[in-house]
C-alpha positions as CSV (number, residue, x, y, z in Angstrom):
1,X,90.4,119.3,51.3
2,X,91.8,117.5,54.4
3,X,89.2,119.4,57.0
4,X,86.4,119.0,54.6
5,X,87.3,115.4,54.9
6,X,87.6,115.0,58.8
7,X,84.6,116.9,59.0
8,X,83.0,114.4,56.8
9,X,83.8,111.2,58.3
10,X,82.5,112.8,61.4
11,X,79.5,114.1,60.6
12,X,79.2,110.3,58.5
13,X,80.1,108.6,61.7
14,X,77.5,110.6,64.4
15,X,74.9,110.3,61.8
16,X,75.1,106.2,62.3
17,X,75.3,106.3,65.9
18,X,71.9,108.0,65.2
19,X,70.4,105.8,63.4
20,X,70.9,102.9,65.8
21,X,69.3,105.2,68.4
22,X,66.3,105.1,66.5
23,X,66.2,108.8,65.7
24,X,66.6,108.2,61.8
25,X,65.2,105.9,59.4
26,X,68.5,104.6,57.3
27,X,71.7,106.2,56.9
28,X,73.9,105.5,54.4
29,X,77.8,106.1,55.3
30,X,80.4,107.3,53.0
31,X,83.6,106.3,54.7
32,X,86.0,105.3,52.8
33,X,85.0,107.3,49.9
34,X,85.7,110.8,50.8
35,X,88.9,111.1,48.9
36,X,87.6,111.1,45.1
37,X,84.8,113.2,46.4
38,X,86.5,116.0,47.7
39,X,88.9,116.2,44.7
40,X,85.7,116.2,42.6
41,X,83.9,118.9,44.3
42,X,86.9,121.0,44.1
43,X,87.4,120.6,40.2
44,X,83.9,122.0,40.1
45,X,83.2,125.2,39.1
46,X,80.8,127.3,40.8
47,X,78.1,127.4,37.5
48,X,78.1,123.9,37.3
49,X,75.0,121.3,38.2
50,X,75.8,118.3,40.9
51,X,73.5,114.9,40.4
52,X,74.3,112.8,43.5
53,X,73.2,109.6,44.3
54,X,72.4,108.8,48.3
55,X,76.1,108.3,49.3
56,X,77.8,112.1,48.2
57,X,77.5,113.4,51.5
58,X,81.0,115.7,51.0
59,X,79.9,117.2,48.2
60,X,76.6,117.9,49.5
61,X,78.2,120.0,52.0
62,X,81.1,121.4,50.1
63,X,78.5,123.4,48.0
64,X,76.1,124.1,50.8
65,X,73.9,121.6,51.9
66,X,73.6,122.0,55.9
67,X,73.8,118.7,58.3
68,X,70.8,119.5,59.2
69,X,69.0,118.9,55.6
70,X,70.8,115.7,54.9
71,X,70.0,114.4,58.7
72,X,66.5,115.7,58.0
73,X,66.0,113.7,54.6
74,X,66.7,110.0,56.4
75,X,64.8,110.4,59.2
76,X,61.5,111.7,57.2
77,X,61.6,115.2,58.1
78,X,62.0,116.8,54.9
79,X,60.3,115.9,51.9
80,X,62.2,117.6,49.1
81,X,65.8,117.4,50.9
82,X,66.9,121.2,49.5
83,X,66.5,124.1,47.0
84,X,69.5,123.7,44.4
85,X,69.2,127.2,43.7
86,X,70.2,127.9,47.4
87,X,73.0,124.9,47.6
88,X,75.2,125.9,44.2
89,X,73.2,123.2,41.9
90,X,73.3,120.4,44.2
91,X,70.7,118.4,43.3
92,X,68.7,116.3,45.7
93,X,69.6,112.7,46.4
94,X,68.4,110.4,44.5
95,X,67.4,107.2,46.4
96,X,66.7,105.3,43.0
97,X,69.0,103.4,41.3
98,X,70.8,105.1,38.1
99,X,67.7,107.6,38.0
100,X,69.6,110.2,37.9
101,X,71.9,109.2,35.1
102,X,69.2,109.8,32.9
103,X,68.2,113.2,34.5
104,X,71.5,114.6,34.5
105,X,72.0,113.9,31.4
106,X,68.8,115.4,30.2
107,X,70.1,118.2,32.1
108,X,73.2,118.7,30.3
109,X,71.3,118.3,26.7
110,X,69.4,121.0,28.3
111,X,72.3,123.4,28.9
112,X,73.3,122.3,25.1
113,X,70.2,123.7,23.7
114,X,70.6,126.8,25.5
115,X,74.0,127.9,24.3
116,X,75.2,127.7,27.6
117,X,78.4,126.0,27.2
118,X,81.2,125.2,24.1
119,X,81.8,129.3,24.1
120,X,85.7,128.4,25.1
121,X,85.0,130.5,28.4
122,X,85.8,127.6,31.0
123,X,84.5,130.3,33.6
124,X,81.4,131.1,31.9
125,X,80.4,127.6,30.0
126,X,78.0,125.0,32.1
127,X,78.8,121.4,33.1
128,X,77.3,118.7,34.5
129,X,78.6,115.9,37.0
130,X,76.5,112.9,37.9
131,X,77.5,110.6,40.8
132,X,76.6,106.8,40.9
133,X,78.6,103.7,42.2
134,X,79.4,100.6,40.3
135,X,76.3,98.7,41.1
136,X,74.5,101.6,39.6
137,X,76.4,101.0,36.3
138,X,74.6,97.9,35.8
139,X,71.2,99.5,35.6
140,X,70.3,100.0,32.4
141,X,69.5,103.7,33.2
142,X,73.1,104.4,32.9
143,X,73.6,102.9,30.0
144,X,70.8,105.1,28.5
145,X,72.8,107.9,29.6
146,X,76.0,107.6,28.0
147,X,74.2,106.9,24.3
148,X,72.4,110.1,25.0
149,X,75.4,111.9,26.5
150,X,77.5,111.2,23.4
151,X,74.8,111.7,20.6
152,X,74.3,114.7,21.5
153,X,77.2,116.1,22.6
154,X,75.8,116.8,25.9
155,X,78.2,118.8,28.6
156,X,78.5,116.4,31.4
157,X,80.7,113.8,33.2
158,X,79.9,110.6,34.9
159,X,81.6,110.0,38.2
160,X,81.2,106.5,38.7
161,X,82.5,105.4,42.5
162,X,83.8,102.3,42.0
163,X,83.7,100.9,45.7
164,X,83.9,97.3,45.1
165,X,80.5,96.3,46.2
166,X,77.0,96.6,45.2
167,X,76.0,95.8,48.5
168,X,76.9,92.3,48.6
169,X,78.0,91.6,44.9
170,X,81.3,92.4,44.1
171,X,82.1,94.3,41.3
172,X,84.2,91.4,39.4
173,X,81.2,89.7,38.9
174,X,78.7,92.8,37.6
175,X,81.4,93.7,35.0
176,X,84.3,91.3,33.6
177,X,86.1,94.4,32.0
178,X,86.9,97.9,34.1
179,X,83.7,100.3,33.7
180,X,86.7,102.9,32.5
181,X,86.2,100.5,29.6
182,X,83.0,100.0,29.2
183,X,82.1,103.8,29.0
184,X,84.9,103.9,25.9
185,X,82.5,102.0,23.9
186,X,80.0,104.4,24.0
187,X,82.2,107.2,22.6
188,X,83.2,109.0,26.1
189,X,86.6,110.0,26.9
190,X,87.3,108.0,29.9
191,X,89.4,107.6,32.6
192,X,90.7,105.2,35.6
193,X,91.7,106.9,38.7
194,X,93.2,106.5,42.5
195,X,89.9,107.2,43.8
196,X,91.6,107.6,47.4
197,X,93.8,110.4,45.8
198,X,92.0,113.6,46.5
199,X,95.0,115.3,43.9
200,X,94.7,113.2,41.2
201,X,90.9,113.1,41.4
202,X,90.7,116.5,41.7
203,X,93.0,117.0,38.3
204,X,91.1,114.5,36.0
205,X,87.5,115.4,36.6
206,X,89.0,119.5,36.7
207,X,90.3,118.3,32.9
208,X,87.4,116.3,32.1
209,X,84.9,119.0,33.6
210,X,86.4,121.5,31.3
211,X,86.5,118.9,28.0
212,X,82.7,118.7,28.5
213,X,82.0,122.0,28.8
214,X,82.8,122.5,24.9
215,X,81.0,119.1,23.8
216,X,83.1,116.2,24.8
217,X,81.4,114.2,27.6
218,X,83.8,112.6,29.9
219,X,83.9,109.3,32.5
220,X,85.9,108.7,35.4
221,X,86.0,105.4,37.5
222,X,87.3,106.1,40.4
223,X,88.8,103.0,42.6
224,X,88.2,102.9,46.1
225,X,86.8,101.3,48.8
226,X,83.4,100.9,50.8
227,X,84.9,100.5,54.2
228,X,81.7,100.5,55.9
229,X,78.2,98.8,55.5
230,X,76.5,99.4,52.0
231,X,73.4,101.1,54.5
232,X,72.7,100.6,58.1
233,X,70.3,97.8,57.1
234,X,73.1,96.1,56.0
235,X,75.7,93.1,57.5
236,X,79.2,93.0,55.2
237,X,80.7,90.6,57.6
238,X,78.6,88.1,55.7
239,X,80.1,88.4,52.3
240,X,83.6,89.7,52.5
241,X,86.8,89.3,54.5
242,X,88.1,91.2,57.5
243,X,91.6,90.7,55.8
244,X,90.2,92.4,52.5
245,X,88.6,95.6,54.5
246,X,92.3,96.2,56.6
247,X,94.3,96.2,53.2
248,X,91.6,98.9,51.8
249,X,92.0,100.5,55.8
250,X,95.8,101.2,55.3
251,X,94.8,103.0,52.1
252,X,91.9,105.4,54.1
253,X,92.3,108.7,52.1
254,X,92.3,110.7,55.3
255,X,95.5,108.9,56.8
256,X,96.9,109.8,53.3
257,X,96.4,112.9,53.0
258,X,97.3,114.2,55.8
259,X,100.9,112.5,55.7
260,X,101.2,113.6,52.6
261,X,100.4,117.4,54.4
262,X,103.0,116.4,56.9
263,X,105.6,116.1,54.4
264,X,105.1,119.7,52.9
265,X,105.5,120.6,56.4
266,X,102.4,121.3,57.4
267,X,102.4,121.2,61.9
268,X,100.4,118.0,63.6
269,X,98.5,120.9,66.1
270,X,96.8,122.5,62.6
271,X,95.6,119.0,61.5
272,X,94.6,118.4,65.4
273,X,92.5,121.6,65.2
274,X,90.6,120.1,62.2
275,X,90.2,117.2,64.0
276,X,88.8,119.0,67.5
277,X,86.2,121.3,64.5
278,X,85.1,118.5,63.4
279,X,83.9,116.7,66.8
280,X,82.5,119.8,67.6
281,X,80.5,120.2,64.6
282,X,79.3,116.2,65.0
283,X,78.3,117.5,69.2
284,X,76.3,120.1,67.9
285,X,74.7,118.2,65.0
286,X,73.5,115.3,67.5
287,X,72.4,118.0,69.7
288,X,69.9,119.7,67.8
289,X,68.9,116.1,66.0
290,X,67.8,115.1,69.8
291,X,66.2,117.9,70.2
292,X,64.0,118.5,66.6
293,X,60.5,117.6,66.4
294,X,58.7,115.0,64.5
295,X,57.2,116.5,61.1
296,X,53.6,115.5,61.0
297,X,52.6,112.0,59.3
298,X,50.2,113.9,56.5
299,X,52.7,116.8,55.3
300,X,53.7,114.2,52.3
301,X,50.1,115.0,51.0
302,X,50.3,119.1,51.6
303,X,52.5,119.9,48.5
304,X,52.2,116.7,45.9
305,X,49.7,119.4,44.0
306,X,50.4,123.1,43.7
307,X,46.4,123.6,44.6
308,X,44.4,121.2,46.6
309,X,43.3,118.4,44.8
310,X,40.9,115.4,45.9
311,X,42.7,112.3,45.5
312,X,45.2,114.1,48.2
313,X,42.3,115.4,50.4
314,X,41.3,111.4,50.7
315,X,44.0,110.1,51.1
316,X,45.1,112.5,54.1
317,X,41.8,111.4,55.3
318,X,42.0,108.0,55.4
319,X,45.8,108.3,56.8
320,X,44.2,110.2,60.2
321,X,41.6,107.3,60.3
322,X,44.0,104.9,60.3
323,X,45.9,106.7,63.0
324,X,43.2,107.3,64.9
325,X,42.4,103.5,64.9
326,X,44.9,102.6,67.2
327,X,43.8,105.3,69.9
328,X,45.1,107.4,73.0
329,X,47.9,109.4,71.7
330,X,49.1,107.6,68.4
């Protein structure tokens, strides 16, 4: 858990440097965060479908998405991000707010109808996690998906990252009552978590995981912290406190862990050698970002349809008249 988050906040922290060299569109950083993620991708089981939002970058990798495919998706170079049959059932991102709340639950209905889960085999039966953040909990989208998620039974749990700030509204003032809550009176089991505690995370959604597999869909609000900028468009100096981002600093799950590791004896050169892997593997990942090419403008138009089709055909068209229009090489 500790080296998958090192390598993480690593890979998080080149692919922002990145950015503000202009090589890709937006990035959206996790740091802060990577505690309740990694505990969650651990309590997963390997049959089990991931819905992420934009900001799941851990788990992404921990079931197989390469650096290279999430790098790929923010700087336009890849217009499907990946295959979730090739990445363990990690879905792509899901740019749109609370979308996915709907489709993974959908999903889980889906696995319902089947007969693929409530058989009491834990290592057999299907689950679902979906991943949103608190701001995404005011959509109504969500909403829809606990009513459907508890009429039906459906095998899934909502992992709501609950990181204090929906870019520059606080989460006081989107809910006056803890989400935790809120999901209780829609009929889920919920629960309220250290979401900076990669154990206890990892032993509440493993519990809740399991509960949903035979019908009971579960909740967690995890608490934790955005220590960074909501995106890379974005300024947090201008609506919270440096004094409030140092107390959530002191709390950084990394630091945590990895005293926690030193206490169960655990020697500083094996946490230093996860620290050296993971600047190499940020090295190599700027590396090969420097040095991929541009995908063409018109590829969005090449696989909209699964056969040509017209509307597609003009529009490429008037896209490389367009381009053409400003001459020379653009």
């Amino acid at each position: 858990m500790h080296g998958e988050m090192v390598r993480t906040r690593r890979f998080d922290v080149e692919a922002g440097h990145l950015q503000r060299q202009g090589k890709l569109g937006l990035w959206v950083p996790s740091i802060g965060q990577e505690g309740g993620q990694v505990g969650a991708a651990w309590a997963a089981r390997e049959q089990d479908t991931i819905f992420p939002s934009y900001r799941e970058h851990l788990i992404a990798l921990h079931r197989g998405v390469a650096m290279d495919q999430i790098i790929d998706t923010f700087r336009g170079a890849r217009h499907g991000g990946w295959d979730p049959l090739e990445t363990r059932g990690m879905r792509i991102y899901s740019l749109v707010i609370a979308t996915h709340a709907l489709h993974s639950t959908g999903y889980a209905m889906g696995i319902r109808l089947d007969g693929a889960c409530a058989t009491g085999d834990a290592q057999r039966d299907e689950a679902v996690m979906a991943f949103y953040g608190d701001g995404a909990a005011s959509q109504g989208d969500a909403s829809e998906g606990l009513v459907f998620a508890t009429s039906y039974e459906a095998p899934i749990v909502f992992f709501v990252q609950n990181n204090k700030w929906a870019i520059s509204v606080p989460s006081t003032r989107q809910s006056r009552s803890p989400l935790h809550e809120r999901a209780r009176g829609f009929g889920l089991d919920a629960a309220w978590i250290d979401g900076n505690d990669p154990l206890a995370s990892f032993a509440v959604t493993r519990r809740m995981l399991d509960a949903a597999r035979q019908g009971a869909p579960g909740y967690i609000e995890a608490d934790t912290y955005r220590m960074g900028a909501h995106t890379t468009s974005d300024d947090p100096t201008r609506y919270r406190t440096r004094d409030e981002e140092e107390s959530w600093r002191r709390r950084d799950p990394i630091a945590r862990l990895a005293a926690h590791l030193r206490e169960q004896g655990v020697a500083e050169a094996a946490l230093a050698e996860q620290e050296q892997e993971a600047a190499d593997l940020a090295s190599d990942l700027r590396r090969r970002t420097l040095e991929a090419g541009t995908a063409a403008s018109d590829d969005i138009f090449d696989h909209v349809y699964s056969e040509p089709h017209p509307l597609m055909t003009e529009q490429k068209r008037r896209l490389a008249e367009f381009e053409a229009s400003f001459g020379g090489d653009a």
